[in-house]
BASE-918294 format. One record per residue (C-alpha): z, x, y. Coordinates in steps of 0.5 Angstrom, whole numbers, padded with zeros to 4 digits, always signed. Layout:
N
ZXY/...
//
This chain:
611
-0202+0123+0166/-0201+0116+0168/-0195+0111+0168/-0198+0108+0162/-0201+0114+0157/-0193+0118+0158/-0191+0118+0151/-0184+0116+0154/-0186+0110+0156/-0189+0107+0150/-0183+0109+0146/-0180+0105+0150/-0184+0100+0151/-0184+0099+0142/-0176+0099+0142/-0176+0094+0148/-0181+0090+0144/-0177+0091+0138/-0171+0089+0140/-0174+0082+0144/-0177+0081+0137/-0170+0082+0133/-0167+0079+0139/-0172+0072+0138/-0171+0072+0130/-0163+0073+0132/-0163+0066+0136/-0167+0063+0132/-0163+0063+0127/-0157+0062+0130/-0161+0056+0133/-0163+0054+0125/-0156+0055+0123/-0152+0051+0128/-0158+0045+0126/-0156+0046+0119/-0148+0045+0120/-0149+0039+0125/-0155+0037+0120/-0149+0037+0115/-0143+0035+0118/-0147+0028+0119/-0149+0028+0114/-0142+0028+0111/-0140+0022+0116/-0146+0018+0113/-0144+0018+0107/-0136+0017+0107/-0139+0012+0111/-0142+0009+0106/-0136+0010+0102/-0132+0005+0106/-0137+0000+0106/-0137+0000+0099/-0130-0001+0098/-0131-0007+0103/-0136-0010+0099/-0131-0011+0093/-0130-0017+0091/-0122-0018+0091/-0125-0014+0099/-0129-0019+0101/-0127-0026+0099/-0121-0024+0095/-0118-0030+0099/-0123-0035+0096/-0123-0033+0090/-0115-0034+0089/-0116-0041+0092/-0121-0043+0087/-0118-0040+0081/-0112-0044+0084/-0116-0051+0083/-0119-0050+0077/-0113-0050+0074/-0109-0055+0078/-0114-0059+0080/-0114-0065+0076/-0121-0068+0080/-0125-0062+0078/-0123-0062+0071/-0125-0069+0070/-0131-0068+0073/-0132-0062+0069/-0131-0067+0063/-0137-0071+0066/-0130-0076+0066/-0132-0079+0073/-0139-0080+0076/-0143-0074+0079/-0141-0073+0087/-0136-0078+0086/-0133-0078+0093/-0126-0076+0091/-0128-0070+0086/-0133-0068+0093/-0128-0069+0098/-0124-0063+0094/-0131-0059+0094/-0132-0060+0102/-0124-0057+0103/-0126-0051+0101/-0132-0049+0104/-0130-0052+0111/-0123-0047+0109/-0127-0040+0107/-0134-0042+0112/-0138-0042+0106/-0144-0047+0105/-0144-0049+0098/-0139-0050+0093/-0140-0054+0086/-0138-0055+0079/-0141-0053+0073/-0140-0057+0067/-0139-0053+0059/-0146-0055+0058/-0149-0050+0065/-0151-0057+0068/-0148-0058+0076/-0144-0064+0075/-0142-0065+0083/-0144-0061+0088/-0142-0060+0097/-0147-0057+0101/-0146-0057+0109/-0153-0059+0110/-0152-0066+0105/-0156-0064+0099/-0154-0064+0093/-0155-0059+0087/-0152-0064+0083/-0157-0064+0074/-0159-0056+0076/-0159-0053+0070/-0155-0046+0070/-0153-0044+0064/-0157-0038+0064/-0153-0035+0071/-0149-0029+0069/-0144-0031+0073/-0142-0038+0069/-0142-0034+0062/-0137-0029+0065/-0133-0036+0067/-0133-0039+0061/-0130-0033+0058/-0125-0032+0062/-0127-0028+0067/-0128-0029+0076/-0134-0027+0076/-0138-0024+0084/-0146-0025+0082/-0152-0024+0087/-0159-0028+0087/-0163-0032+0088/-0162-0039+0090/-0165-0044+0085/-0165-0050+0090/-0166-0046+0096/-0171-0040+0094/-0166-0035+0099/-0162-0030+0097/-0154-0031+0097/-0147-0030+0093/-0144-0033+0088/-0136-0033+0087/-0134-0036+0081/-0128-0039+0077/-0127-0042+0070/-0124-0049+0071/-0118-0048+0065/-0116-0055+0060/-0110-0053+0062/-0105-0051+0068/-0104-0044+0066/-0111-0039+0069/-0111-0036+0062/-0112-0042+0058/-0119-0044+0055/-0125-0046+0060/-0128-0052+0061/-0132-0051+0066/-0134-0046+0072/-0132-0047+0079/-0137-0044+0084/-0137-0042+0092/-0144-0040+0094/-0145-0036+0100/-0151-0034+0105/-0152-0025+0107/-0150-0026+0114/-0144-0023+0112/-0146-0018+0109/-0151-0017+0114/-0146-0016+0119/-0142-0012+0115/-0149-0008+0114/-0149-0007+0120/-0142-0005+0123/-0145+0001+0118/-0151+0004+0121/-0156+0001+0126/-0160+0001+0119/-0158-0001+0113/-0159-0004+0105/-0156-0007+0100/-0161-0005+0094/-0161-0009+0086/-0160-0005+0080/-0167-0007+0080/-0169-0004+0086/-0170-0010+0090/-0167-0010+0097/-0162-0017+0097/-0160-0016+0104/-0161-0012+0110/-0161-0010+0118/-0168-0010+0118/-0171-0016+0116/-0178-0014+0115/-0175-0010+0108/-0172-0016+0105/-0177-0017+0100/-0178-0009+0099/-0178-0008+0092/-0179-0014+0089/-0186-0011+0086/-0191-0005+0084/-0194-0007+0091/-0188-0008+0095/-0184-0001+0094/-0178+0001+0098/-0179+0003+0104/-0174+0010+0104/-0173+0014+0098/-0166+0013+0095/-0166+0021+0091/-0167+0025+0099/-0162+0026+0103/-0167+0027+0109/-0174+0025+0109/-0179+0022+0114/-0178+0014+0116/-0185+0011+0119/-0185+0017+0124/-0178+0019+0125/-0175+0024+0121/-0168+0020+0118/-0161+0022+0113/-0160+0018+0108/-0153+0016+0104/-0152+0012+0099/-0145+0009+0095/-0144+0005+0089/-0142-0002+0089/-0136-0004+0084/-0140-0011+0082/-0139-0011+0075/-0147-0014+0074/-0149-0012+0066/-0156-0011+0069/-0154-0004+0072/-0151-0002+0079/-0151-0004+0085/-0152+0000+0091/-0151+0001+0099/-0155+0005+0103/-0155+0007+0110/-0160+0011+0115/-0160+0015+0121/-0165+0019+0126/-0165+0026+0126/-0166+0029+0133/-0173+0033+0132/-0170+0039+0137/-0172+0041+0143/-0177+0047+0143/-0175+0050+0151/-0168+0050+0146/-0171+0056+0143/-0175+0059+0148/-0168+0059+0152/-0164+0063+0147/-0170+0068+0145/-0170+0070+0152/-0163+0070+0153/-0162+0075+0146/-0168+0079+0149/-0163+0081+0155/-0157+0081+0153/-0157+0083+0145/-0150+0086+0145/-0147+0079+0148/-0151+0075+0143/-0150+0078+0137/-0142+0077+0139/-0144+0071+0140/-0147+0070+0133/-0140+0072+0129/-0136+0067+0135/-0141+0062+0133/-0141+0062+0125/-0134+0064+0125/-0133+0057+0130/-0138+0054+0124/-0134+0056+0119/-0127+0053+0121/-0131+0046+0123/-0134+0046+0116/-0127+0047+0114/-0124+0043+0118/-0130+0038+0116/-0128+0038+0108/-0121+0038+0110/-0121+0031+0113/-0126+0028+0109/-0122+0031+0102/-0116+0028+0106/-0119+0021+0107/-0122+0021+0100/-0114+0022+0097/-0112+0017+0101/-0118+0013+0100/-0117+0014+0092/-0109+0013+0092/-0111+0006+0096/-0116+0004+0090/-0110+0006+0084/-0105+0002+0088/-0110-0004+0088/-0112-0003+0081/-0104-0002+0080/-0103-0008+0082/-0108-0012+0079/-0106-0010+0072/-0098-0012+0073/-0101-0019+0075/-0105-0019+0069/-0099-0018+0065/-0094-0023+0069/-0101-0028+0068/-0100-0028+0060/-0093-0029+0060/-0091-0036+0058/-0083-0037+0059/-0079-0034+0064/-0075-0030+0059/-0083-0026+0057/-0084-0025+0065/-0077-0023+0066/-0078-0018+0060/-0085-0015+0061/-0083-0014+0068/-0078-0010+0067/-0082-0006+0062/-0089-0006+0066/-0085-0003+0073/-0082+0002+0068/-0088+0004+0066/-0091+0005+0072/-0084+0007+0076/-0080+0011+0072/-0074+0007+0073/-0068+0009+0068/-0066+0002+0067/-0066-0006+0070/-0064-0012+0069/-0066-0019+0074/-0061-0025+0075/-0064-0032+0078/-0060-0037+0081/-0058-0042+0078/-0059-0050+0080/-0056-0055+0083/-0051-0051+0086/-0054-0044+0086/-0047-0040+0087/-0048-0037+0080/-0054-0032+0078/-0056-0032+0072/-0058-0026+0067/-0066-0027+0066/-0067-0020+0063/-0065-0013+0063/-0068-0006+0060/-0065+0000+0056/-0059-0003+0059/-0052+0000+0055/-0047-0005+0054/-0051-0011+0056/-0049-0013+0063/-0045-0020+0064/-0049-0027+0062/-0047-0029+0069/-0046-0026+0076/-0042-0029+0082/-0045-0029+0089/-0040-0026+0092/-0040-0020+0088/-0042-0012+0089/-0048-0011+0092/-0053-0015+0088/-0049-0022+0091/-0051-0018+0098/-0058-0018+0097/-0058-0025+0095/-0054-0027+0100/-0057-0024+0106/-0064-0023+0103/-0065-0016+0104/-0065-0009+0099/-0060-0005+0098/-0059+0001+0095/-0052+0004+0092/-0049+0010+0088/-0048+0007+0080/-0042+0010+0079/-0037+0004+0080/-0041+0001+0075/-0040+0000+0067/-0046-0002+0065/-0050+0002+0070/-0051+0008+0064/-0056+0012+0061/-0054+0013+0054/-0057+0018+0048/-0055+0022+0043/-0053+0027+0048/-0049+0022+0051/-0049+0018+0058/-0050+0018+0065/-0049+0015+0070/-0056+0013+0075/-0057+0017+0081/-0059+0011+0086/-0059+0003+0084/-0064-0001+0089/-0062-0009+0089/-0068-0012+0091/-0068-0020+0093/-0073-0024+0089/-0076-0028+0095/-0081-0034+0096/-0083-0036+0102/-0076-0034+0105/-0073-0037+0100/-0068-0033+0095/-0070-0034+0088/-0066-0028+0085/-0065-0021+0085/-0067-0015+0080/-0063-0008+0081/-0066-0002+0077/-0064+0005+0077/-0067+0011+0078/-0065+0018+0077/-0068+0020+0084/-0068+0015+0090/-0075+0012+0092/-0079+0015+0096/-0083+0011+0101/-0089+0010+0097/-0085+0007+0091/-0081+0003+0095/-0087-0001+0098/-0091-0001+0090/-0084-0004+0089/-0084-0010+0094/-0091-0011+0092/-0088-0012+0085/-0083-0016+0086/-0087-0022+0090/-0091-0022+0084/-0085-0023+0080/-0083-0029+0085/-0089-0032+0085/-0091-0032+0077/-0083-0035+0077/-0085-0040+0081/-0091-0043+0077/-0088-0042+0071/-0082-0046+0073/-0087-0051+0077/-0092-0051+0069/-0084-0053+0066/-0084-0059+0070/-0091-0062+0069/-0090-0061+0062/-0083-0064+0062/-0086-0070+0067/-0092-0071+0062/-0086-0072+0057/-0081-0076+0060/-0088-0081+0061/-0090-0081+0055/-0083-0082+0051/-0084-0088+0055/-0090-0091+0053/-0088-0089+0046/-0082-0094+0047/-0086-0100+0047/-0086-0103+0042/-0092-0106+0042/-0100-0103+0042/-0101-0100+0050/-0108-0097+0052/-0110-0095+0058/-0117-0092+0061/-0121-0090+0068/-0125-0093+0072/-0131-0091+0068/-0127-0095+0062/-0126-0089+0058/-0120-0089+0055/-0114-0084+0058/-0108-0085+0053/-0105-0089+0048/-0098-0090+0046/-0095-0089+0038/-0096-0097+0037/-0103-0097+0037/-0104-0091+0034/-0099-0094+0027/-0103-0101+0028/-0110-0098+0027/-0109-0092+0024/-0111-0087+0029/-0110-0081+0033/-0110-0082+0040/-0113-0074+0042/-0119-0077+0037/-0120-0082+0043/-0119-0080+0049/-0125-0079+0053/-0129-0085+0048/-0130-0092+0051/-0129-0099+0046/-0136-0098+0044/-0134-0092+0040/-0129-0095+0036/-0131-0096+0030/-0125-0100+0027/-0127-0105+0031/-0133-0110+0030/-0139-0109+0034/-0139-0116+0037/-0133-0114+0039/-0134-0107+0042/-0139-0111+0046/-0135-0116+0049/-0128-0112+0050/-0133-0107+0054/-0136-0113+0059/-0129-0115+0060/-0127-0108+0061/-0131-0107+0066/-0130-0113+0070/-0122-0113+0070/-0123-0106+0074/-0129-0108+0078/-0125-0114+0081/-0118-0111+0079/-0116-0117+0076/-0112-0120+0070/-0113-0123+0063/-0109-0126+0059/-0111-0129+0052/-0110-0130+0046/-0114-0126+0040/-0114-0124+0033/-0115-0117+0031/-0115-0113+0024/-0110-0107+0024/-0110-0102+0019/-0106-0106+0014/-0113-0111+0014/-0109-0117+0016/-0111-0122+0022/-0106-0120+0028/-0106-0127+0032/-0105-0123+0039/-0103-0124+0047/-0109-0119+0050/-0107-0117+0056/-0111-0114+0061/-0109-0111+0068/-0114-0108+0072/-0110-0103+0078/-0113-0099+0084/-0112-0092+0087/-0109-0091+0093/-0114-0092+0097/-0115-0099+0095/-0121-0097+0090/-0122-0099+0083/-0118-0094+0079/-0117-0096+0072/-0114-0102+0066/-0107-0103+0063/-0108-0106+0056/-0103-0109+0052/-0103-0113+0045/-0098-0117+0044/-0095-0120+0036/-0096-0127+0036/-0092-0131+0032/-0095-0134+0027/-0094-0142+0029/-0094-0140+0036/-0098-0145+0039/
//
C-alpha cells in the first residue's frame, strides 16, 4: 500500500481540502464585508457632502449680501423708481450709474430694472451692452416681485443664450420694502460660481433642473445634458452605484431650497469607486487556509471594529445633522421676527410685537424697551412693556440701576428682580418675582439707541443668549429705518406746507416735462387734484386750449434745455370761467452736475389796469 491510497492520508487530504475551502470563503467574506463598510461610509461622506453644498446654495447662503443691497435700493432709490415709472429716459446716465455701483460692488455682470408692464427700462452689463426694450413679463422671477416676493431664478439668458442666475427685488412706490411694487429690480450672474462651489464638492459635480437638465457642472461636456429625448443625462439620479463610462461611480444627491413653481432642484455629486485588487483575495485565502484558528478571531475583531465604526459613522453624522438643522431653524427663526419687525408702522408696534414675538420664541416672563430721548439723550423713554404689573414708570434716568448701566457703557447686564416693584408675575395665584433679568443695549453701529430688559424664570443659557443678541440688532436696525422713513415724510411736508403757502398758482416739472408737483393755488384755479397730474405733461391738460398745450410744451422744453427764464404776460381761464390777465414765469434749474434737470412755473394775478 503506497503514501497515496492509505485511507489515513485521503481523509486528511478532504479535511485539508475543507478547511482551505471554508477558510477561502471566510476571507472573502470578510474581505466583501470590510468593502460594503467602506462602500458605506463614503457613501454617507458623499451624501452629507451634498447636504452642506445644498445648504451653501440657498439663496440668503449664497448672495444674501446682494439681495439686501438691492431690496435696500428698491425701496430708497429714487432714480430706480423713476425709471420704473418710465419717468426719465431708458439708460439715463445717472439712473445707469446707480446700476454699475452695484455690480461693481457684488462681481456680478449685469443688473437692470423692469418696468410694471415686464419691459427692461435701463440696463448695465460689464461688456457695454444694453438689454434695455426686452420683454420679460413672462420670467417667473418678475411675477414673484411684483407680488412682493425676492425671488432666485435660474435660466437661460435671453440676449445672451447662456445659463445664469437672476436675484430679484421689487422696486416699491414707497420707502417701506412692504409697500406695492412698481417694478422689479434684477442682478444677473453667470455659474462660475456655482461651478467652483460644484467643485470644491467632488472632483464631478451637477446642479440638475426639476426639468432634468444639467444647468451647471464640473464637466463641461454635460451642460447641455437633459435638455432633450437625445440628450439624456449621463448618470442616473435613482443609483446610488452604477457604471460611469467604464469607472464604477457613487452617487448622492440633495435638494436645493430655490422655491421654483416648476419642482425641485437638485445637486448632485460623484466619486469612483475602487475596482479591489484580486492579489487581495488570493492573499487572505492563503493565509485563512494556514492559519483558520487566527482568521476567524480576526473575523469577530474586525466586525466588531466594523460595528463601532459605523456607530461612531451614524453617530458623527446624526451630530452634524442636528447641528446642521438647529443652524437652519435659527436662521428661519430670524428670518420670520425680521418679517414681523418689517410690517410694523410706528415705533410703538415695533416696540409691541417685538416683545410679543421674543416672547413667543424665548419664554421670557415679562419685558419692557426704553429709548433715549432726543436732544440731550440723558432720559430714556418707555416704548413698550409686556405683561408688565404695575406698568413700569414713562421715564427712566440714566444714572439709575441696571438698566441706565447698560446704556451707559454698552454692555449686557444680568440681575436678580427682587429690588424691583414692577418686575413681577401676577396671577390668580398670586406674584413672583422673576429669577434672572437680562438689561441688554439696543446698539447700531456702536451707537446706543435704548435698552430692553426681559425676565426669565431661568437664566439663559448660551444659545438663547446669542438668539437674543441677534434679535435685538433687528430691533435696532428696524428703529433706525422707522425713525429715518418719519423724518423723510416730515421733510416732504414741511416742503410742501411751503409750496402750498404761496398764494399764487406753482408747478414744477422734470427734465423730460412732466410734471413732479403743484402747490394747493393751482389746484383751486383750475380745479384739479395735483395726484391726477403727476407724471402728465401740458399736453395732457385738458382744461387748457390745444394751441395752448402745443405752445406751453415747445416752451417748456426750450427753458429746460437752455436752463433759461421767461417772464410774460398771458391770459388764461381758471375754473371759474373768467380770463385771468397773468405774469408767467418760467425758470429752468439744472442739477448738481451742471445738467438740465427741471422747470419752476409760476402764474401771477395781474391787476386788471396793469399796464
Amino acid at each position: 500500500m503506497t503514501l497515496g491510497t492509505h485511507p489515513e492520508f485521503g481523509s486528511r487530504v478532504v479535511a485539508w481540502s475543507v478547511l482551505l475551502v471554508l477558510a477561502l470563503l471566510a476571507g472573502v467574506a470578510v474581505f466583501q464585508l470590510i468593502e460594503d463598510h467602506n462602500e458605506h461610509t463614503r457613501l454617507t461622506a458623499l451624501t452629507a457632502d451634498a447636504t452642506r453644498l445644498a445648504a451653501a446654495l440657498a439663496p440668503d447662503q449664497l448672495q444674501g449680501k446682494l439681495q439686501v443691497a438691492l431690496t435696500q435700493l428698491g425701496a430708497s432709490d429714487s432714480l430706480i423708481k423713476q425709471d420704473a415709472r418710465s419717468q426719465t429716459p431708458l439708460n439715463a446716465p445717472d439712473t445707469l450709474a446707480v446700476l454699475a455701483s452695484v455690480g461693481q460692488r457684488f462681481g456680478v455682470p449685469g443688473v437692470f430694472v423692469v418696468g410694471a408692464d415686464g419691459m427692461i427700462h435701463s440696463s448695465w452689463n460689464e461688456n457695454g451692452a444694453h438689454s434695455s426694450g426686452l420683454n420679460v413679463a413672462f420670467r417667473p422671477y418678475f411675477s414673484a416681485a411684483m407680488a412682493g416676493h425676492a425671488r432666485l431664478y435660474a435660466g437661460i439668458s435671453i440676449a445672451r443664450q447662456d445659463h445664469s442666475l437672476y436675484f430679484a427685488v421689487p422696486i416699491t412706490e414707497g420707502l417701506n420694502p412692504l409697500s406695492p411694487a412698481i417694478g422689479v429690480l434684477v442682478a444677473r450672474t453667470d455659474v462660475a460660481n456655482l461651478t467652483r462651489l460644484l467643485a470644491q464638492a467632488a472632483p464631478r459635480a451637477a446642479l440638475v433642473s426639476p426639468g432634468g437638465a444639467i444647468f451647471a457642472a464640473t464637466d463641461p461636456r454635460w451642460l447641455d445634458a437633459g435638455s432633450s429625448v437625445q440628450q439624456p443625462l449621463p448618470f442616473s439620479l435613482n443609483r446610488s452605484r452604477q457604471l460611469l463610462g467604464r469607472q464604477v461611480i457613487q452617487l448622492a444627491t440633495a435638494a436645493l431650497a430655490w422655491d421654483d413653481p416648476a419642482g425641485t432642484w437638485r445637486v448632485v455629486l460623484l466619486r469612483p469607486l475602487s475596482a479591489g485588487d484580486d492579489s487581495l483575495l488570493a492573499l487572505a485565502g492563503a493565509t485563512s487556509a494556514g492559519l483558520l484558528t487566527l482568521l476567524i478571531l480576526s473575523l469577530l475583531l474586525a466586525v466588531r471594529r466594523t460595528l463601532a465604526l459605523q456607530q461612531h459613522t451614524r453617530l458623527m453624522l446624526e451630530s452634524q445633522l442636528e447641528q446642521e438643522a438647529r443652524a437652519a431653524a435659527f436662521r428661519a427663526q430670524i428670518n420670520q421676527i425680521s418679517r414681523a419687525l418689517q410690517q410694523t408702522d410706528s415705533l410703538d408696534d415695533l416696540g409691541r410685537r417685538f416683545l410679543h414675538e421674543v416672547h413667543q420664541h424665548s419664554h421670557s416672563l415679562l419685558g419692557v424697551i426704553y429709548l433715549l430721548e432726543a436732544p440731550q439723550y440723558q432720559t430714556l423713554r418707555l416704548l413698550a412693556s409686556f405683561a408688565c404689573a404695575p406698568l413700569p414708570p414713562d421715564t427712566w434716568p440714566m444714572e439709575a440701576g441696571q438698566l441706565g448701566q447698560a446704556v451707559r457703557d454698552g454692555q449686557p447686564r444680568s440681575h436678580s428682580a427682587s429690588a424691583s416693584a414692577h418686575w413681577q408675575i401676577r396671577s390668580g395665584l398670586g406674584s413672583a418675582n422673576p429669577a434672572v433679568v437680562l438689561s441688554l443695549p439696543i446698539k447700531l453701529q456702536q451707537r446706543v439707541l435704548g435698552a430692553v430688559e426681559l425676565g426669565f424664570a431661568r437664566p439663559p443659557d448660551e444659545e438663547l443668549r446669542t438668539a437674543l443678541d441677534e434679535w435685538v440688532n433687528l430691533l435696532a436696525i428696524n428703529i433706525e429705518i422707522l425713525r429715518r422713513q418719519q423724518d423723510v415724510e416730515n421733510l416732504l411736508l414741511t416742503e410742501q406746507a411751503l409750496i402750498d403757502a404761496i398764494p399764487y398758482p406753482l408747478f414744477f416739472k422734470g427734465p423730460d416735462t412732466r410734471f413732479l408737483g403743484f402747490n394747493r393755488a393751482y389746484e383751486r384755479a383750475f380745479a384739479v387734484d395735483r395726484r391726477s397730474l403727476i407724471g402728465k405733461r401740458v399736453l395732457d391738460l385738458t382744461y387748457l386750449d390745444e394751441a395752448e398745450r402745443t405752445a406751453f410744451q415747445q416752451e417748456d422744453e426750450r427753458v429746460i434745455a437752455e436752463q433759461s427764464q421767461v417772464i410774460r404776460p398771458i391770459e388764461l381761464a381758471y375754473a371759474d370761467g373768467k380770463s385771468h390777465p397773468l405774469l408767467y414765469v418760467l425758470s429752468g434749474f439744472a442739477a448738481p452736475d451742471g445738467r438740465p434737470a427741471g422747470l419752476l412755473g409760476l402764474l401771477i394775478d395781474q391787476p386788471q389796469d396793469a399796464p
